[in-house]
N, C-alpha and C positions, 0 to 999 in steps of 0.2 A: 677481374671476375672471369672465370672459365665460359666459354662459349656455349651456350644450349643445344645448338648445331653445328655442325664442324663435317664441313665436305671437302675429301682432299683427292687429288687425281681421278675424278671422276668421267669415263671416257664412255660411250653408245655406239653401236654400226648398227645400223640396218643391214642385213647382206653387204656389200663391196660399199656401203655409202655410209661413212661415219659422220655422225649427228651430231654428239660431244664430244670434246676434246679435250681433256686432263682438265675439268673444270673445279677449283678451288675457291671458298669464300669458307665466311664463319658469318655466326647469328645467333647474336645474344637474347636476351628478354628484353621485354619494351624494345627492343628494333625490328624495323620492316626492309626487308629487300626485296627490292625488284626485278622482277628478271625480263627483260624487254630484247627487242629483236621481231624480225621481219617473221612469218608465218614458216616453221621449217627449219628455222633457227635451233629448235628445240627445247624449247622452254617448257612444252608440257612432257615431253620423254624425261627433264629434269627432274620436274615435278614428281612424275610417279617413281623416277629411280629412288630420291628424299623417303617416297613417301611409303616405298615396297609393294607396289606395283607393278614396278616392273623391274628389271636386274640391268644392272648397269656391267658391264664387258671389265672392267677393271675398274678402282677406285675404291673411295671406301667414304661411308656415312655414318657419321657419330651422333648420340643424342644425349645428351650431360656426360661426355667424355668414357661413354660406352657405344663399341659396336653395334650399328641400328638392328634389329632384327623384327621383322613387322609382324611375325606371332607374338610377342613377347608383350605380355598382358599389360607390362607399364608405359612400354613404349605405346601401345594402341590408346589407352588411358592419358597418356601427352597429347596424340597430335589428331586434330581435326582436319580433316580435309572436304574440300569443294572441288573438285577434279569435273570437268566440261564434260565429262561422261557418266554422271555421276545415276543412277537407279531409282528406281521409286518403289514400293510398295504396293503395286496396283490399286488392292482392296482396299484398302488402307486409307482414310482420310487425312486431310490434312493434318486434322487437329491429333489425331489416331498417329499417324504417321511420326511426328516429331515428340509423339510422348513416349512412344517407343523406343526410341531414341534417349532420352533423357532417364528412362528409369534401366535400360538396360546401360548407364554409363552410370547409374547410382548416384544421382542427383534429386537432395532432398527436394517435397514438395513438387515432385513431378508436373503436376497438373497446374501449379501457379506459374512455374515455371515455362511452361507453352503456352498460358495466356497471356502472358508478358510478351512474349517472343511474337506469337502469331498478330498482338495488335502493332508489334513494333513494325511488322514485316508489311503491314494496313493488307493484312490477308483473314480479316475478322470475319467477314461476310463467306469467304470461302473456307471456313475451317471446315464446315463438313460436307467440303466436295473432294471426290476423289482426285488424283496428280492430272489422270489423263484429260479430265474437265479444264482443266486452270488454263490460263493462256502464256505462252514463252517466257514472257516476265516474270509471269506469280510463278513457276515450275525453279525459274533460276531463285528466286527469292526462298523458295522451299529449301531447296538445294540449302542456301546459308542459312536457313535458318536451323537446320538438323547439325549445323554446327554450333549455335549459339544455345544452343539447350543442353550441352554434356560438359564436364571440366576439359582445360584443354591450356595448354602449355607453348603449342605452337598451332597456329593457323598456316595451314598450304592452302593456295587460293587460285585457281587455272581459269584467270580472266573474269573473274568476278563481276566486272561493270559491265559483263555482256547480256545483251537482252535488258539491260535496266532502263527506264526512261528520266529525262533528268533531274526528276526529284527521287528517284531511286539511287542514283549516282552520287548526288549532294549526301544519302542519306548513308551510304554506304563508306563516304571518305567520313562519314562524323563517328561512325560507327568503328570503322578501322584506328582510328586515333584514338578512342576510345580503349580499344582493348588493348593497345600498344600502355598507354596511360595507368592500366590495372597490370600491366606486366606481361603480356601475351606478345610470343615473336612471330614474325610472319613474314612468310616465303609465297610473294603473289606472284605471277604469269600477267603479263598488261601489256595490250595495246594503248591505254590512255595519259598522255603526259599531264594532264591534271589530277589523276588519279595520284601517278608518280613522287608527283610535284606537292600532295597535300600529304603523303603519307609516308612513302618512304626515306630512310635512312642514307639509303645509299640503292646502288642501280647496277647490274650488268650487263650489260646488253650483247646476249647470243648473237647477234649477227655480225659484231665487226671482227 
């Protein structure tokens, strides 16, 4: 079976200080790789190279065995991303906030589809408070949850378990096995070998 994702010599500098290094892997459907390493390793400069964010210096990223290109209405239509920097909608309510989401990726039943998601996220009470009200946790939980409300073919994830408390964690490795289990690939960033250990496939670790 052809690879979903396929990164091949993929290389980063910052000015005089190169981050990645000809880094090579592949990622089917239903697999999760993790990309682990010390802070600086660059796992999230990965992440957004994947995910066209940002421009990688040399290399090259493939998405069903076509050159990635992050305008390109089918590839944005494949890949969900959770990136540690990720925006909010000010105005925008919770509830407001992930429906927008959902219908602007044409997903039937918009609004059943965010009340699924918002009680799965136990963010019911705060659906109609604004991003900046929430606390660290419920903002990172928003965060994945604007990813579980659109179709989505690969999952990129930059540290997902941050800010979770540990039944947010428990709920997030149930949740990741889960979409791997429906067919969904994912490319995580993690500090956590439990995380690691309950969901990924395989593991590289930018710092050795």
């Amino acid at each position: 079976m052809a690879a979903l994702l396929t990164v091949t010599d993929l290389a980063k500098s910052y000015g005089d200080v190169p981050i990645l290094t000809s880094v090579t892997f592949e990622l089917h459907s239903a697999q999760a790789l993790a990309l682990t390493g010390p802070n600086g390793s660059g796992k999230t400069t990965l992440l957004k190279c994947v995910a066209g964010a940002d421009l990688p210096d040399s290399g090259e990223v493939r998405l069903n065995g076509e050159p990635f290109t992050e305008s390109d209405p089918k590839a944005r239509a494949a890949i969900a991303c959770a990136l540690d920097d990720a925006d909010f909608f000010p105005e925008l309510s919770v509830a407001e906030h992930l429906e927008l989401f959902a219908r602007a990726h044409g997903m039937p039943e918009p609004k059943a589809v965010v009340d699924d998601v918002v009680a799965e996220l136990d963010l019911t009470d705060q659906r109609d408070q604004l991003p900046v009200t929430l606390s660290s946790g419920q903002r990172r939980r928003l965060t994945l949850g604007a990813c579980l409300v659109r179709p989505r073919r690969l999952l990129i994830l930059d540290e997902p378990e941050q800010r979770l408390d540990s039944a947010g964690r428990d709920w997030l490795a149930r949740r990741l096995t889960d979409e791997k289990a429906n067919g969904t690939a994912i490319l995580l960033a993690t500090h956590s070998e439990e995380l690691t250990d309950a969901v990924a496939d395989y593991e590289i670790d930018l710092g050795e």
